[in-house]
N, C-alpha and C positions, 0 to 999 in steps of 0.2 A: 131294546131294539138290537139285532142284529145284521150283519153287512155278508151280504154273500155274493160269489161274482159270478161268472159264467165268460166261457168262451169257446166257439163253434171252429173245425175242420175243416178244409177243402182237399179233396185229393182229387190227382187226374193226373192221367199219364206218366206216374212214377214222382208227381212234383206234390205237395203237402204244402199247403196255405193257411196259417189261423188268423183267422178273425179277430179284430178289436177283442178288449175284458167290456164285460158289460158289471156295472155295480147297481144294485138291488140293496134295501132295505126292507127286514123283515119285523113288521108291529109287532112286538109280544102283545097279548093282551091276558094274557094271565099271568099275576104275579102269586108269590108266596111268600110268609115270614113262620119262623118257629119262634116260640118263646117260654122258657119257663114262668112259672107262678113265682116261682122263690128259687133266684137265683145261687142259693147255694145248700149244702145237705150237710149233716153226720149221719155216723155209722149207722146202718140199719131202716135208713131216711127213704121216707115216699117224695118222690116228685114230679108234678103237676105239668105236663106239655102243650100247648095247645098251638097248632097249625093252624091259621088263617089264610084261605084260598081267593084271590079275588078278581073275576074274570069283569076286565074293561069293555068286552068285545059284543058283537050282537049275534053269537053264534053260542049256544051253553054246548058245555065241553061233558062229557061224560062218559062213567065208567075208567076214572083215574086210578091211581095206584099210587099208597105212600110206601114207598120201602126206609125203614128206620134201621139206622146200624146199634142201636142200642149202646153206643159210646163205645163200640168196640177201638181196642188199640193195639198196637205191638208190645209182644214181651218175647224177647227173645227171640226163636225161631216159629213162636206161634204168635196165636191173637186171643186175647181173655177180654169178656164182655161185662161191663161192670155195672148194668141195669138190666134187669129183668121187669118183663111186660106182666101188670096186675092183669090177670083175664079180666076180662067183663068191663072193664073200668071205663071202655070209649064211650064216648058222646059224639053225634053228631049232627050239628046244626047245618040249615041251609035258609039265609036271608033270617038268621034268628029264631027258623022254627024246627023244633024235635025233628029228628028223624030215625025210623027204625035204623037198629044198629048194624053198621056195615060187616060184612065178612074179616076178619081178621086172626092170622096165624104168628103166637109169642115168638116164634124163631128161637133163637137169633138167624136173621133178623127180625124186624116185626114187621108181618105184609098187610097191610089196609087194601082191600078192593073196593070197587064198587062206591066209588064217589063222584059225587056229578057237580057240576055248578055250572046255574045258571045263567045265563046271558044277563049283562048287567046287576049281579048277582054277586053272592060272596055263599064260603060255605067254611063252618068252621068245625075241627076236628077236635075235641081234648081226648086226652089219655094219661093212665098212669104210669110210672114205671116204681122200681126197688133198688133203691141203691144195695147191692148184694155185697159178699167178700173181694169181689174184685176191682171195688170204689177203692181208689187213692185217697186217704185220711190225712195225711199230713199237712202240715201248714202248706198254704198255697196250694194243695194238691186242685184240680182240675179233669172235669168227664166232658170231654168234647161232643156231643149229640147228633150227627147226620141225617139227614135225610132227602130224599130223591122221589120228586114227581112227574110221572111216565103214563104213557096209552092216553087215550081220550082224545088223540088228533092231534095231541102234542107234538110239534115238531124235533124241538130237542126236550131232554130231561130239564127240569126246572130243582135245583140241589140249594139244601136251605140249613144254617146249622145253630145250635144255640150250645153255648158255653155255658156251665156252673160250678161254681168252686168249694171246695171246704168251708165252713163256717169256721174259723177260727177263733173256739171261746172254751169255756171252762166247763162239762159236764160232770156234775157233783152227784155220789149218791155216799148213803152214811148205814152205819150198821152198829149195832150196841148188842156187848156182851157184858153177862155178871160173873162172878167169882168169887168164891163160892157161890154154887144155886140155893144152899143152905146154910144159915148162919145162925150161930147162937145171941144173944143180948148180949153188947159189949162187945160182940164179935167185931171183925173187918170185912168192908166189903170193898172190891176193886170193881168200877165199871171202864170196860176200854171202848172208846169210839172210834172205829177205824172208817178215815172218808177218802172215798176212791175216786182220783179223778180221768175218766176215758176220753175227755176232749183234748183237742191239739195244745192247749195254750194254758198255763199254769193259771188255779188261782192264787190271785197278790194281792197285799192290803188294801187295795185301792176296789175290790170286789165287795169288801164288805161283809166277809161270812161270820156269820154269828152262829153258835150252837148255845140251844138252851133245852134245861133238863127242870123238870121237880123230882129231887129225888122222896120216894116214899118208899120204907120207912126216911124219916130225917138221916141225916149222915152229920154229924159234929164230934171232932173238926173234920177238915178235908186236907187231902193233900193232890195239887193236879201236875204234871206232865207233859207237855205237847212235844211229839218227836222224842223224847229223852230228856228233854231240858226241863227245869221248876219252872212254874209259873208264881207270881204271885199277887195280891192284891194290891187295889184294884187297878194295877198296869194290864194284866192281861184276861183278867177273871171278876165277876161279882158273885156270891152269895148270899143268902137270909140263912144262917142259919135256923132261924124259930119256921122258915118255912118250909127251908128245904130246895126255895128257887134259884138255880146255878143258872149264868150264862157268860157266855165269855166277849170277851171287848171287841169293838168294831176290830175290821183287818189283820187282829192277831192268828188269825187261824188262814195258811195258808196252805197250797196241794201243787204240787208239781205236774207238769203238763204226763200225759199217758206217750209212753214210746212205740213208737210204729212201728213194722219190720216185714216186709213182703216176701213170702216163703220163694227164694231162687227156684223153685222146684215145680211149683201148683200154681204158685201166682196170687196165692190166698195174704190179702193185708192180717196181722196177727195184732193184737189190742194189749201192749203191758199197763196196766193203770198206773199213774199218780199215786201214791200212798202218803196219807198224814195219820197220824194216832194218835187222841189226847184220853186221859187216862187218867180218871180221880181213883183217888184212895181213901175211904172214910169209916169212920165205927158209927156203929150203929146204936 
């Protein structure tokens, strides 16, 4: 509801008279809400929008206008935009049923035309966007979402926004290399594990990472590593020898969180991984 006033002029013969304020009451009857799917992203993360339009009134409104800022913010003396609109990806319902897909231009910003809702009626809009290089990754980091609905008889703009934050956790990926690729009988062989981690937030004992190997050919004895430091049985390691099946102990295998660093220049977030490397040494 909105409160508007009003007040009328007399003029005559050089003398200017105003009239009482009159106050008025203006019914909205169209409301709006935005809401993510999944309140929060990493790097490279799709996330899920959806606008719910919903007219109380007995008059349908049509031919609306979403204009989305696409989380644009300040950096510096400009504005970098840290979602990008999937084409194709809109839906758009009215009272729950399909409808062909509305006009819309990725921008930035992203323009939606061409939406109507109907009297006593609701109309609901999803779409995708891209968290791109201009997503803040850091712990707590945050993409504030806008958007404004305008035309269709609207009196004023109707402006609607939905927050989502970094996920703050551990993104793990692992890589194995040998050494020698050839090796005689009797010979040695080194495998190194190197696990990289790109999320904001270290992993710590309490995560649980387990790595487990069968090495083929057998390896007896072994000798393992992690970070530089010995490992040894079975504090931080298991073996079979006769099998060959290695894995290491709950929570001894830990990765330091990835460090972020937004280029002062482009505005581009840069990703340095986490680095842990554990490293057996055995004959063959």
């Amino acid at each position: 509801m909105a409160t508007f006033y009003n007040q009328a002029t007399l003029s005559y013969n050089g003398n200017v008279i105003n009239s009482n304020i009159t106050t008025g009451e203006l019914l909205e009857v169209l409301s709006a809400t935005k809401t993510a799917v999944m309140d929060d992203y990493v790097a490279n993360d799709d996330v899920t929008y959806v606008i719910s339009i919903v007219n109380a009134g007995a008059t349908a409104f049509t031919g609306l206008t979403i204009t989305d800022n696409l989380g644009t913010y300040a950096f510096g003396a400009t504005e970098l935009v840290p979602l990008t609109y999937i084409a194709g990806s809109i839906r758009y319902y009215i009272n729950g049923v399909l409808q062909a897909v509305p006009s819309a231009v990725g921008g930035p910003p992203l323009v939606i035309t061409g939406i109507n809702v109907p009297a006593n009626g609701n109309a609901t809009i999803i779409y995708e966007v891209h968290a791109n290089q201009y997503a803040p990754l850091g712990v707590d980091g945050t993409i504030v979402n806008e958007a404004e609905i305008t035309g269709g008889g609207l009196a004023t703009a109707i402006l609607i926004s939905e927050t989502i934050s970094t996920e703050n956790i551990a993104v793990l990926t692992i890589s194995k290399s040998i050494c020698p690729s050839t090796v005689t009988e009797n010979g040695q062989l080194i495998y190194t594990f190197t696990i990289q981690n790109t999320g904001n937030t270290a992993a710590t004992a309490v995560d649980n990472v387990i790595l487990t190997d069968t090495f083929n050919p057998i390896l007896n004895p072994i000798s393992v590593t992690f970070n530089g430091a010995n490992w040894s049985v079975p504090v931080n390691y298991s073996y079979d020898n006769t099998t060959g099946e290695f894995a290491t102990a709950s929570g001894q295998i830990t990765v330091p969180a990835a460090i972020f660093t937004q280029d002062p220049v482009n505005g581009n977030w840069e990703v340095t991984p986490g680095v842990s490397t554990l490293v057996v040494t055995g004959t063959v």
